[in-house]
PDB file of N, CA, C, O and CB in Angstrom:
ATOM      1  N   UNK A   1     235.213-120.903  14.533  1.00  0.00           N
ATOM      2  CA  UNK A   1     235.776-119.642  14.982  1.00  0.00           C
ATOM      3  C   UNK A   1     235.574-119.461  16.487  1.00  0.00           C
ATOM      4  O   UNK A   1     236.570-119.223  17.169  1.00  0.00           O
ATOM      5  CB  UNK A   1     235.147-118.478  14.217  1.00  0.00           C
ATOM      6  N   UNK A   2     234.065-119.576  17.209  1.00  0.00           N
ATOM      7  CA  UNK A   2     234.213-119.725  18.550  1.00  0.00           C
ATOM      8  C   UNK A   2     234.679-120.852  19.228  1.00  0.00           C
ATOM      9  O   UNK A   2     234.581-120.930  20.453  1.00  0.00           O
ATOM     10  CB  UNK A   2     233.224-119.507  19.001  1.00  0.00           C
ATOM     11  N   UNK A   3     235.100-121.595  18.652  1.00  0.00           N
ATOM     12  CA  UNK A   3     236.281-122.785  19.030  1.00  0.00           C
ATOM     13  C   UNK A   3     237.530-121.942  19.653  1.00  0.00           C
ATOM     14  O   UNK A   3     237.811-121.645  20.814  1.00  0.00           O
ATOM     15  CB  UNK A   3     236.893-123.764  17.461  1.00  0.00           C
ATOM     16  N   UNK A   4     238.175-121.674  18.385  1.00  0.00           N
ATOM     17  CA  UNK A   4     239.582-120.334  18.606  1.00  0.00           C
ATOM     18  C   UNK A   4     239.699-119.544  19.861  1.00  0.00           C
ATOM     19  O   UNK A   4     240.420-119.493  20.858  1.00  0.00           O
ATOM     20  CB  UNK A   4     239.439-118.987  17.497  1.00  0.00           C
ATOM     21  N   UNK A   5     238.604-118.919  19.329  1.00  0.00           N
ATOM     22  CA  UNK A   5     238.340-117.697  20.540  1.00  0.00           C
ATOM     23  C   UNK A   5     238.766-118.583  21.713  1.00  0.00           C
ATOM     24  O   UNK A   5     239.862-118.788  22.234  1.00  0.00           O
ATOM     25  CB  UNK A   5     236.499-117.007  20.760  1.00  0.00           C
ATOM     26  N   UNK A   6     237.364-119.100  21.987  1.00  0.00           N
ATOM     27  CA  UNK A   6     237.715-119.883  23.667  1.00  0.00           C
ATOM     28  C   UNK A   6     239.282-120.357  23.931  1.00  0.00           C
ATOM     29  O   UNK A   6     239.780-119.765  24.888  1.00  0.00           O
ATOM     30  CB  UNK A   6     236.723-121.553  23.862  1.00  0.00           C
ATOM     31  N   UNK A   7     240.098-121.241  23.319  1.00  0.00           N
ATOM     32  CA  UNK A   7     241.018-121.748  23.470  1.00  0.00           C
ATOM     33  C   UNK A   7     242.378-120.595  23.547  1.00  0.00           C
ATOM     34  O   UNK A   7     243.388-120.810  24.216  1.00  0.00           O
ATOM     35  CB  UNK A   7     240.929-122.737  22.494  1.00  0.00           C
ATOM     36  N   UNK A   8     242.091-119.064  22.518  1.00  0.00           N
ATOM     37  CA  UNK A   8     242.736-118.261  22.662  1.00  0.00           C
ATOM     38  C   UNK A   8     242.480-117.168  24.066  1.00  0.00           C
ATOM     39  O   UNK A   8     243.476-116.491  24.322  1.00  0.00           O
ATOM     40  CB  UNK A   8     242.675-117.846  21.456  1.00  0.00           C
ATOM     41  N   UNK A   9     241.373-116.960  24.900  1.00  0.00           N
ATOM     42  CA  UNK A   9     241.230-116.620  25.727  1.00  0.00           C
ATOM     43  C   UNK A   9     241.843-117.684  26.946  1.00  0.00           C
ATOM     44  O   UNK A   9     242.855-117.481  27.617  1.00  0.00           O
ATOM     45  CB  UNK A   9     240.065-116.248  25.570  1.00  0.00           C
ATOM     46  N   UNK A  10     241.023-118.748  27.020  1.00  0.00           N
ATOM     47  CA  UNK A  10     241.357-119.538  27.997  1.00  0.00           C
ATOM     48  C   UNK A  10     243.026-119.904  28.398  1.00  0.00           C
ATOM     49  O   UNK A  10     243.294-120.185  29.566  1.00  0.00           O
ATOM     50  CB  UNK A  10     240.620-120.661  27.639  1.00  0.00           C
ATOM     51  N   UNK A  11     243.912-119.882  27.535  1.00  0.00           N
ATOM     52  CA  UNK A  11     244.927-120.194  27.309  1.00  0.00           C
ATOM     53  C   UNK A  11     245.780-118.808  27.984  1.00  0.00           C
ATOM     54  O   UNK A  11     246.733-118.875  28.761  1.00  0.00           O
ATOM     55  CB  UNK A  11     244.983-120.608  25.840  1.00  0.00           C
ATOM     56  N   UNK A  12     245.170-117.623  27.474  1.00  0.00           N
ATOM     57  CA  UNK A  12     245.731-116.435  27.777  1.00  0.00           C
ATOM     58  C   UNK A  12     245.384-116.056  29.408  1.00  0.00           C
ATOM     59  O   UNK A  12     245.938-115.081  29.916  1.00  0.00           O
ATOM     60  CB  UNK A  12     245.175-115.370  26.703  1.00  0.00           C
ATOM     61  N   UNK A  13     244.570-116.770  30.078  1.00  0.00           N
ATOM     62  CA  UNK A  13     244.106-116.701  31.188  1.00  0.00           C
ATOM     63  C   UNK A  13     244.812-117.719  31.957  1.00  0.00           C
ATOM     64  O   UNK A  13     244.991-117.441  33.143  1.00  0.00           O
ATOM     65  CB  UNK A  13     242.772-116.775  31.155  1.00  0.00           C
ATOM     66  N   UNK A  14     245.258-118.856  31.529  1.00  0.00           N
ATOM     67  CA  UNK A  14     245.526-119.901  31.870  1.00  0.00           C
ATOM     68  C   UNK A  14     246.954-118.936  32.494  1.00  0.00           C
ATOM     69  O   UNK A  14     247.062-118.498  33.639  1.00  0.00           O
ATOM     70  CB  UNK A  14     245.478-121.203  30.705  1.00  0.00           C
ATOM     71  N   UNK A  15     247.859-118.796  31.466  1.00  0.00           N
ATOM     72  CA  UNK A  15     248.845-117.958  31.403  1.00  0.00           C
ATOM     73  C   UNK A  15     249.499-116.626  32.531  1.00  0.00           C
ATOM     74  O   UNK A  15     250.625-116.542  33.023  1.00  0.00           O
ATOM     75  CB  UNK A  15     248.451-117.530  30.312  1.00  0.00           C
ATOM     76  N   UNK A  16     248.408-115.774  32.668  1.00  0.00           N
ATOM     77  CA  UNK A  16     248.391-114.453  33.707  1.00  0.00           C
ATOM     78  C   UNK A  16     248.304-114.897  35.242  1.00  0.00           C
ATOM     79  O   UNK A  16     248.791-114.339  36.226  1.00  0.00           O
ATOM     80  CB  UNK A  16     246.977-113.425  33.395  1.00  0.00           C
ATOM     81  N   UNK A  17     247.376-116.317  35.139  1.00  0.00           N
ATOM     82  CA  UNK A  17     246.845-116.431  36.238  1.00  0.00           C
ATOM     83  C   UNK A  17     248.405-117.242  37.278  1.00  0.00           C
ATOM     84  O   UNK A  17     248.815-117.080  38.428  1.00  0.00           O
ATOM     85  CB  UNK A  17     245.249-117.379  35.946  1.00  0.00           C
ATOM     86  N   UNK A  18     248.885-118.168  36.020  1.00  0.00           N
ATOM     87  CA  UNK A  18     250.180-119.166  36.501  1.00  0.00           C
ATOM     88  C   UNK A  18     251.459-118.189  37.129  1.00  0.00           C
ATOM     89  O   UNK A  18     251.987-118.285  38.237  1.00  0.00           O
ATOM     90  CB  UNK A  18     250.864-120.144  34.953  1.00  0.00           C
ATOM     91  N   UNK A  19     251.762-117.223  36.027  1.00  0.00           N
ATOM     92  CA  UNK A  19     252.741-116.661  36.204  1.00  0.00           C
ATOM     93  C   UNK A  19     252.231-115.691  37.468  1.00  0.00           C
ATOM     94  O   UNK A  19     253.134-115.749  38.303  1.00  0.00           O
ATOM     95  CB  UNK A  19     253.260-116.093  34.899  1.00  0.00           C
ATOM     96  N   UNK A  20     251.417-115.032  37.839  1.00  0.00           N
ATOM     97  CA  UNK A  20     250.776-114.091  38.942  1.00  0.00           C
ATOM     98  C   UNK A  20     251.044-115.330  39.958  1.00  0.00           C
ATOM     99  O   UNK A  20     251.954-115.005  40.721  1.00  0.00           O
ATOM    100  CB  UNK A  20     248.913-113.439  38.703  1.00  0.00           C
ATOM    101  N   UNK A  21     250.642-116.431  40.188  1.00  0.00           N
ATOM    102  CA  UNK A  21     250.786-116.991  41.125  1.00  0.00           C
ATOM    103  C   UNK A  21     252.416-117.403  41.673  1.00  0.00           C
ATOM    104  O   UNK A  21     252.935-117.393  42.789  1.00  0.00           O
ATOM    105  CB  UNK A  21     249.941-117.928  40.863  1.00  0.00           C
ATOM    106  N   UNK A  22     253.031-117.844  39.989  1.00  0.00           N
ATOM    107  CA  UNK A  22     254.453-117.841  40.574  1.00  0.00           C
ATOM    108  C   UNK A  22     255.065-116.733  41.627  1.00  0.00           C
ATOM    109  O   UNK A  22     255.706-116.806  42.675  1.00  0.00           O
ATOM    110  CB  UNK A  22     255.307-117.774  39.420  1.00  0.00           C
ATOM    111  N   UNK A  23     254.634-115.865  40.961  1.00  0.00           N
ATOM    112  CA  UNK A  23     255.673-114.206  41.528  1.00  0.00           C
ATOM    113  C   UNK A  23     254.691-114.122  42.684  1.00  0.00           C
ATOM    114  O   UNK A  23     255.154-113.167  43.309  1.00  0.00           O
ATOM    115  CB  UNK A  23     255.704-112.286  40.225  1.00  0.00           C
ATOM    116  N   UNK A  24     253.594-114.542  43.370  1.00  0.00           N
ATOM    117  CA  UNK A  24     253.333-114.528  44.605  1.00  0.00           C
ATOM    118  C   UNK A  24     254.226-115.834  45.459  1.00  0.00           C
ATOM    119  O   UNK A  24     254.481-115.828  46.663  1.00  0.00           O
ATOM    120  CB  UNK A  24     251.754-114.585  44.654  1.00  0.00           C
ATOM    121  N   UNK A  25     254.587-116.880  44.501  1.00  0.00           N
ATOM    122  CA  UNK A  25     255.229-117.838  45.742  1.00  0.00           C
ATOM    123  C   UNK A  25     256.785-117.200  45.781  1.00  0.00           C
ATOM    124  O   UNK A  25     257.422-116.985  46.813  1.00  0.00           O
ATOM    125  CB  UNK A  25     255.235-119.838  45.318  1.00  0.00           C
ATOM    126  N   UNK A  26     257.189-116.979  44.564  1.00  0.00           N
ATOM    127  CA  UNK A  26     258.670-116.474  44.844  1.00  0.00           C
ATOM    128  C   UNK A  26     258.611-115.069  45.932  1.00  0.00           C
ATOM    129  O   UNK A  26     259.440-114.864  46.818  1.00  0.00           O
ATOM    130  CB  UNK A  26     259.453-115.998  43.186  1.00  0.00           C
ATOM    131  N   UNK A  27     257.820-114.480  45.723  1.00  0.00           N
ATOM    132  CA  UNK A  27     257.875-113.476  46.840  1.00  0.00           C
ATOM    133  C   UNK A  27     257.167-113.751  48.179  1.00  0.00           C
ATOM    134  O   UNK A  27     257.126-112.813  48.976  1.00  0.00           O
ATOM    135  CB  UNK A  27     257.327-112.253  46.345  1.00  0.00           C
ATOM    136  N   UNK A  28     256.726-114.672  48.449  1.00  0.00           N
ATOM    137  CA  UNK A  28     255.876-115.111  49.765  1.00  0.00           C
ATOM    138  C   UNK A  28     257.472-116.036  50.771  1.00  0.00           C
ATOM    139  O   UNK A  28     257.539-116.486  51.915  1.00  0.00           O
ATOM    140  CB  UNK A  28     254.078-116.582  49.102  1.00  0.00           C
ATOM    141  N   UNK A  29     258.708-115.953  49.404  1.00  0.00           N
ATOM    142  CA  UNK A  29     259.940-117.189  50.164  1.00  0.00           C
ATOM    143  C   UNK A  29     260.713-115.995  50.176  1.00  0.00           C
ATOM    144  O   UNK A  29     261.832-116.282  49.750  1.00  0.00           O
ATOM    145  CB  UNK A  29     260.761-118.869  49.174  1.00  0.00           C
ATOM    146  N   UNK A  30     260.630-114.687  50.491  1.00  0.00           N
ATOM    147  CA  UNK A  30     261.819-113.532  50.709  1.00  0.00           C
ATOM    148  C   UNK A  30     261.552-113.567  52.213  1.00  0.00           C
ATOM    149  O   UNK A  30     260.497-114.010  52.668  1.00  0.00           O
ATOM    150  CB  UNK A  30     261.622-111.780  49.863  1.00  0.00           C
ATOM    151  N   UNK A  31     262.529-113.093  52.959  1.00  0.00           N
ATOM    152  CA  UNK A  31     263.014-112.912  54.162  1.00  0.00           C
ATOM    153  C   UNK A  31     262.136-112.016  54.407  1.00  0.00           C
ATOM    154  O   UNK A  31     261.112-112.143  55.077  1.00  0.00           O
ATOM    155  CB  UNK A  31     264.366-112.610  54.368  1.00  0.00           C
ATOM    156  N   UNK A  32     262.623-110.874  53.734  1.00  0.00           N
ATOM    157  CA  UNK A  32     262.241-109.446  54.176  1.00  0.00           C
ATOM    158  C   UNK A  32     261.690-109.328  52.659  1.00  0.00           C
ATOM    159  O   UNK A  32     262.131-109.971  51.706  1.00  0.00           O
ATOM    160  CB  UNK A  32     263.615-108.220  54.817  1.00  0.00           C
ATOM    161  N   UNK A  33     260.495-108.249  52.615  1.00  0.00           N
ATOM    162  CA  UNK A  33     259.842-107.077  51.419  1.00  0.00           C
ATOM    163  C   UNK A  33     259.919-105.815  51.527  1.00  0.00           C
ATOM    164  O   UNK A  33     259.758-105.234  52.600  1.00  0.00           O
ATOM    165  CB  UNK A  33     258.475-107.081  51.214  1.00  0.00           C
ATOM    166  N   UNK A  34     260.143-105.309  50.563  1.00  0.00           N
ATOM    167  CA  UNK A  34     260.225-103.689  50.412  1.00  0.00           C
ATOM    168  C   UNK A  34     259.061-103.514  50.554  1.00  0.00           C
ATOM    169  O   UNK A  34     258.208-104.396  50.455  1.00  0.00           O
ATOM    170  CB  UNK A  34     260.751-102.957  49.142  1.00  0.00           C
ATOM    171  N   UNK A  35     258.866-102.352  50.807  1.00  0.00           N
ATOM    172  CA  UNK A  35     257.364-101.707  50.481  1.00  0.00           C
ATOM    173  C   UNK A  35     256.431-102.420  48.836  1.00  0.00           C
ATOM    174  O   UNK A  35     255.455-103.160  48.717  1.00  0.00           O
ATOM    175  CB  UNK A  35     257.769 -99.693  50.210  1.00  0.00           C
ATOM    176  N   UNK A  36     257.357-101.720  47.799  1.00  0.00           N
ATOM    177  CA  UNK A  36     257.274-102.215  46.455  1.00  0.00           C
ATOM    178  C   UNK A  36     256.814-103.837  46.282  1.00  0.00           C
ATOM    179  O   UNK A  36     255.885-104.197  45.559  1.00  0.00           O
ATOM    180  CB  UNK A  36     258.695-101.971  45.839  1.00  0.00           C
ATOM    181  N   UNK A  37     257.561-104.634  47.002  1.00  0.00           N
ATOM    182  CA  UNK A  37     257.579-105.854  46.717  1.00  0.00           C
ATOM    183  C   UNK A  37     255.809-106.448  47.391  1.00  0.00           C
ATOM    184  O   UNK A  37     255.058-107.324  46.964  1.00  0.00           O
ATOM    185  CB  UNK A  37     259.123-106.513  47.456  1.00  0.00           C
ATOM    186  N   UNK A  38     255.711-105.733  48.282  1.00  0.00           N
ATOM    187  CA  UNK A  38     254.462-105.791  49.575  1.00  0.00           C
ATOM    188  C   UNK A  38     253.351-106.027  48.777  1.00  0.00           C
ATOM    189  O   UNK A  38     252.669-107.043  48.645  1.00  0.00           O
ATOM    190  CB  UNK A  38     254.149-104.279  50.607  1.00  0.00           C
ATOM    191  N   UNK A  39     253.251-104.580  48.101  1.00  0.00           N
ATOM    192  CA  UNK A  39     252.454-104.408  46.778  1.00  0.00           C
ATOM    193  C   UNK A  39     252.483-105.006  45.874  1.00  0.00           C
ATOM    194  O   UNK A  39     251.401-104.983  45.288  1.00  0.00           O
ATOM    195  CB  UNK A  39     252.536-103.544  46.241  1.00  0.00           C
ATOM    196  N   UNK A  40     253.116-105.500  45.475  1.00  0.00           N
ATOM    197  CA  UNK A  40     253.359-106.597  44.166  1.00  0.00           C
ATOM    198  C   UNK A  40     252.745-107.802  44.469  1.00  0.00           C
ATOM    199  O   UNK A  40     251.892-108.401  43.814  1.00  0.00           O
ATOM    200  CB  UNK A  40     254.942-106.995  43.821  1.00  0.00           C
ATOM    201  N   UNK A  41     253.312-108.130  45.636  1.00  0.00           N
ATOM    202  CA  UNK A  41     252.741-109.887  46.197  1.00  0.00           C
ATOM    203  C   UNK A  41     251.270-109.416  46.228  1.00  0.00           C
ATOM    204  O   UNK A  41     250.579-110.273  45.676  1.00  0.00           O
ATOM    205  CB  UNK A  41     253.399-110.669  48.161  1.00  0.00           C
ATOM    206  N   UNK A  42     250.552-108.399  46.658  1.00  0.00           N
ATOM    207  CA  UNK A  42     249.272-108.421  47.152  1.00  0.00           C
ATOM    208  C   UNK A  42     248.565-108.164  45.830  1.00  0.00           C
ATOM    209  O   UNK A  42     247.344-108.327  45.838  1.00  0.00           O
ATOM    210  CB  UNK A  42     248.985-107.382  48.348  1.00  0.00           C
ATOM    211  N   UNK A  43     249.138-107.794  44.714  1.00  0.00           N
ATOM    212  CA  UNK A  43     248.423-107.744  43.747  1.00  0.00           C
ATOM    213  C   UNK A  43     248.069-109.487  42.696  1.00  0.00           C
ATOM    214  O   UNK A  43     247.167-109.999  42.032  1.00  0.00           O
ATOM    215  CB  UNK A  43     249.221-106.535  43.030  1.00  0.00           C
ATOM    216  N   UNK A  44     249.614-109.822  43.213  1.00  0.00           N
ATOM    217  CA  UNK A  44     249.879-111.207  42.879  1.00  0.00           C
ATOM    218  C   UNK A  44     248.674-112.319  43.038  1.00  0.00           C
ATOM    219  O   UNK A  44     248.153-113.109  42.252  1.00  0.00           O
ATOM    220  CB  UNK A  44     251.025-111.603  43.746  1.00  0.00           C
ATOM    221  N   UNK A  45     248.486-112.014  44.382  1.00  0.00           N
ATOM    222  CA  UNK A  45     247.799-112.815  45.004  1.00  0.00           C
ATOM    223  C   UNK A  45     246.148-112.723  44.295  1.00  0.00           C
ATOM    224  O   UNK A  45     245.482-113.716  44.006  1.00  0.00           O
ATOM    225  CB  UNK A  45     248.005-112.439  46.547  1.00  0.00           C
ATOM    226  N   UNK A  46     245.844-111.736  44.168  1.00  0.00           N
ATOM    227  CA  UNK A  46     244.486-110.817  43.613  1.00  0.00           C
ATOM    228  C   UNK A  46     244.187-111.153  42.333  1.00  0.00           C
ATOM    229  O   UNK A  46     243.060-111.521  42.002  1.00  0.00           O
ATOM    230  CB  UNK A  46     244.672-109.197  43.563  1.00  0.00           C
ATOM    231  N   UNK A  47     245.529-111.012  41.237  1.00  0.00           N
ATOM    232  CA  UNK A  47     245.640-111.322  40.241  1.00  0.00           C
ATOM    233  C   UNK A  47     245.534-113.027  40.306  1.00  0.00           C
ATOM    234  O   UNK A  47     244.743-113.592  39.550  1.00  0.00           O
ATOM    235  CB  UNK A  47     246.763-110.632  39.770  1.00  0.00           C
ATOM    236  N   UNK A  48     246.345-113.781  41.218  1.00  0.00           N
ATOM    237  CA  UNK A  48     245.441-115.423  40.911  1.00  0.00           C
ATOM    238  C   UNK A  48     244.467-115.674  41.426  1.00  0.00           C
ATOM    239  O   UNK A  48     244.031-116.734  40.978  1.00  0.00           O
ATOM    240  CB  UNK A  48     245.990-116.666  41.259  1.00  0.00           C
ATOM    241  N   UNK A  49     243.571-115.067  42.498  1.00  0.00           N
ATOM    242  CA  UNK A  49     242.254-114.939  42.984  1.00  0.00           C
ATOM    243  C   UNK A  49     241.495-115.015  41.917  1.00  0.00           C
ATOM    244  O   UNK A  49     240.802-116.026  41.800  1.00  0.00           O
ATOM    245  CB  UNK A  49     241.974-113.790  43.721  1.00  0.00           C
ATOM    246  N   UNK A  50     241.436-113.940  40.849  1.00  0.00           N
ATOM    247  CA  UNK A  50     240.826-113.813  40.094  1.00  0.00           C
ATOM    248  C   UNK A  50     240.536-114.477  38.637  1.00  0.00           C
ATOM    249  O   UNK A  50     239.615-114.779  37.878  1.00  0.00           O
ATOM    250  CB  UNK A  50     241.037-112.993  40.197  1.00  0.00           C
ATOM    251  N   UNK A  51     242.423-114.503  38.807  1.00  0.00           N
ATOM    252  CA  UNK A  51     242.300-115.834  37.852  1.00  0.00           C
ATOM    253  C   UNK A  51     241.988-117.479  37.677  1.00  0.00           C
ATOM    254  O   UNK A  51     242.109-118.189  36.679  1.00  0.00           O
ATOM    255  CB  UNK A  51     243.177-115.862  37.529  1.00  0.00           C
ATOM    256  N   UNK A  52     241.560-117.787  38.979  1.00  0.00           N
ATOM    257  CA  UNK A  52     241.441-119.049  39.309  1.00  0.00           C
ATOM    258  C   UNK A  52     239.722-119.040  39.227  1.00  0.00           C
ATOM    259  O   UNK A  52     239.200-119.961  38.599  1.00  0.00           O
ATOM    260  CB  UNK A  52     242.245-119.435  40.806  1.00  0.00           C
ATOM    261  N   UNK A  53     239.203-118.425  39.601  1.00  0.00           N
ATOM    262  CA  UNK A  53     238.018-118.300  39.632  1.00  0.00           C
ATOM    263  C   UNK A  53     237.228-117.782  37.828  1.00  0.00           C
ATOM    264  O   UNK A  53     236.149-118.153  37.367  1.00  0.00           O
ATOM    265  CB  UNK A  53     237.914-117.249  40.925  1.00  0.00           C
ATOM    266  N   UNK A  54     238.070-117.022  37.314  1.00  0.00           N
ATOM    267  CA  UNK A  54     237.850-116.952  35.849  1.00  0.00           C
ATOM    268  C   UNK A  54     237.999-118.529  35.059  1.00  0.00           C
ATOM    269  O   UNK A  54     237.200-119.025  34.264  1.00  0.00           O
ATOM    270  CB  UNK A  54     239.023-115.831  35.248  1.00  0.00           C
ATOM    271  N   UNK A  55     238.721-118.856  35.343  1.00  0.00           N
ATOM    272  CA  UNK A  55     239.226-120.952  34.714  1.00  0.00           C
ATOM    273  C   UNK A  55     238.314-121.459  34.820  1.00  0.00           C
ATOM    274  O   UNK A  55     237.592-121.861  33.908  1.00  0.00           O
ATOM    275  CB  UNK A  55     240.321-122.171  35.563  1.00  0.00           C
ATOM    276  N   UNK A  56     238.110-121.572  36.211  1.00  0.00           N
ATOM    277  CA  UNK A  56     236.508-122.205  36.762  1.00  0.00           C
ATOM    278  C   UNK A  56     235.341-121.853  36.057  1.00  0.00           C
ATOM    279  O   UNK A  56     234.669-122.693  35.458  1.00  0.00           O
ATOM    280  CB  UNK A  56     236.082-121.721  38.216  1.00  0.00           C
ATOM    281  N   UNK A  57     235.002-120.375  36.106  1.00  0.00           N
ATOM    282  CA  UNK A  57     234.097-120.157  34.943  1.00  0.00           C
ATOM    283  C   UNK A  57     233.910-120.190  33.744  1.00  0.00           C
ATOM    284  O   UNK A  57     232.844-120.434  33.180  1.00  0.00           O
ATOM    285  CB  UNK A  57     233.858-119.510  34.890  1.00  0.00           C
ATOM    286  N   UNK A  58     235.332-119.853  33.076  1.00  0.00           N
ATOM    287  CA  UNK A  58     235.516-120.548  31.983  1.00  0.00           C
ATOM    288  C   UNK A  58     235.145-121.909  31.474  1.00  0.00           C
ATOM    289  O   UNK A  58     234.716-122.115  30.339  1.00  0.00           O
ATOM    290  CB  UNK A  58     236.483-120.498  31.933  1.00  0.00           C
ATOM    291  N   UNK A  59     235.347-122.869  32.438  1.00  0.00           N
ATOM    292  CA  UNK A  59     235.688-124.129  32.288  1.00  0.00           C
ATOM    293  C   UNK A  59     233.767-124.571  32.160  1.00  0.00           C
ATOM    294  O   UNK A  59     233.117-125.144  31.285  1.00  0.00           O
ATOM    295  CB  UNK A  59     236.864-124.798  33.771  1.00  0.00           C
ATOM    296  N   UNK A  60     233.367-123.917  33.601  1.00  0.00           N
ATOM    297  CA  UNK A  60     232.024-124.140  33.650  1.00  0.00           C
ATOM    298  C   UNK A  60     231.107-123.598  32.659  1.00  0.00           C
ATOM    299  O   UNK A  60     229.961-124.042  32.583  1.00  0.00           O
ATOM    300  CB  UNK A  60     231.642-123.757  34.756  1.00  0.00           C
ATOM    301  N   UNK A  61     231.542-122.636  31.862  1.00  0.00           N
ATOM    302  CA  UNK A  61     230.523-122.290  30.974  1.00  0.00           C
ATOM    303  C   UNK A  61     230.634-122.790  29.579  1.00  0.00           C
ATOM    304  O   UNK A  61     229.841-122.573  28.662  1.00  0.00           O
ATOM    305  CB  UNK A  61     230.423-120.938  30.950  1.00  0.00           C
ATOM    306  N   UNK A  62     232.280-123.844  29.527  1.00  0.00           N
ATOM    307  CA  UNK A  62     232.216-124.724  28.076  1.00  0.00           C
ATOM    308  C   UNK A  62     231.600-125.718  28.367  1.00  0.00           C
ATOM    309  O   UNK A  62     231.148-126.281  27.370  1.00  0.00           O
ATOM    310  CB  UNK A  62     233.502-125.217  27.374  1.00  0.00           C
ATOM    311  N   UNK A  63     231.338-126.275  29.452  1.00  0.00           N
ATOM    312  CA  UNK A  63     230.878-127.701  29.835  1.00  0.00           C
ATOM    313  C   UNK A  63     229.183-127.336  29.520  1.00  0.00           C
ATOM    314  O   UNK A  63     228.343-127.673  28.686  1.00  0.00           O
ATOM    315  CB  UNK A  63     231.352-128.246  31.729  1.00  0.00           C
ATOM    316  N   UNK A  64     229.234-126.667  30.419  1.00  0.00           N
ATOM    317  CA  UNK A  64     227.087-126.225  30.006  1.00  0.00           C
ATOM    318  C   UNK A  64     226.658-125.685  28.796  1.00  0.00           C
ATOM    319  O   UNK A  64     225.489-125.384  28.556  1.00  0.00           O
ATOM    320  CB  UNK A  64     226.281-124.856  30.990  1.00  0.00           C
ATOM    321  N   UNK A  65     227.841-125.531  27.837  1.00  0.00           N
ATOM    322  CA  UNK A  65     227.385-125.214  26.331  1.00  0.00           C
ATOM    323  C   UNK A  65     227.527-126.910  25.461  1.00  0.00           C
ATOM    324  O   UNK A  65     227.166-126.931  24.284  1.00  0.00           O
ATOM    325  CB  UNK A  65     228.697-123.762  25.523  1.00  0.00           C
ATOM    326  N   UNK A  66     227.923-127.917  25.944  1.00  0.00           N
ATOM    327  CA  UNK A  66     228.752-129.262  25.179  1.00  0.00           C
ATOM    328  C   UNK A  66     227.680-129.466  24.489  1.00  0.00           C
ATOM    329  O   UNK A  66     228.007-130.206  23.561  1.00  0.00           O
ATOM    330  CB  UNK A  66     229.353-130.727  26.057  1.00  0.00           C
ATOM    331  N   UNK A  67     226.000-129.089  24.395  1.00  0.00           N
ATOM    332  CA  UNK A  67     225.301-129.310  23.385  1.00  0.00           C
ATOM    333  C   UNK A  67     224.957-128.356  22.148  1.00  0.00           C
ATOM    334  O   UNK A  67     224.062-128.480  21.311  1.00  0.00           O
ATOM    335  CB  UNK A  67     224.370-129.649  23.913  1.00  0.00           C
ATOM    336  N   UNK A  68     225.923-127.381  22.282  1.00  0.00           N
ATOM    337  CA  UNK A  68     225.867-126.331  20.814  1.00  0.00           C
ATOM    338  C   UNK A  68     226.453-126.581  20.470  1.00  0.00           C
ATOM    339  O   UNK A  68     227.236-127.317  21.069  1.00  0.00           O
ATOM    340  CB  UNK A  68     225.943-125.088  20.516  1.00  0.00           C
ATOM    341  N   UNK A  69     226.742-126.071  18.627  1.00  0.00           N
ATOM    342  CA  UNK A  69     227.585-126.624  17.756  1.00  0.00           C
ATOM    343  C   UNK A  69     228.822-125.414  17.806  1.00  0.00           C
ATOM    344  O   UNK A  69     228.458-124.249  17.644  1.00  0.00           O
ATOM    345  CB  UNK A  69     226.797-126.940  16.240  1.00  0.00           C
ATOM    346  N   UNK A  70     229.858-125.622  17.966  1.00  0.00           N
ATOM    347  CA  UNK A  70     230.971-124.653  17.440  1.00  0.00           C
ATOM    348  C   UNK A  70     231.204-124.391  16.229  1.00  0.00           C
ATOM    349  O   UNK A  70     232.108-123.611  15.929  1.00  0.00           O
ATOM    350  CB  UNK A  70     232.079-124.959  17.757  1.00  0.00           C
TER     351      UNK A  70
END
């Protein structure tokens, strides 16, 4: 069951973090930004900040468990 979990979190993180980063590159290649859009990219950006660094921890805290049993 904590097999699941992890793979259903990690996956769902995997996910927020990709697409947040897309919609920061598609909006980092506009000419011009609205106000709206300004805000969006900067959340974009925040949102894969955070998510990149969640993976990592993620990642790092299955590796330092590889001697418990799932």
């Amino acid at each position: 069951m904590k097999q699941d979990t992890f793979k259903y979190v990690f996956a769902t993180v995997i996910a927020l973090t990709l697409s947040s980063g897309g919609t920061a590159l598609h909006l980092a290649g506009q000419p011009t930004m609205t106000d709206a859009q300004t805000r969006l990219f900067d959340s974009a950006i925040a949102t894969w900040t955070t998510g990149t660094a969640a993976v990592v921890g993620l990642l790092g805290s299955r590796l330092g468990n590889h001697d418990e049993e799932d």
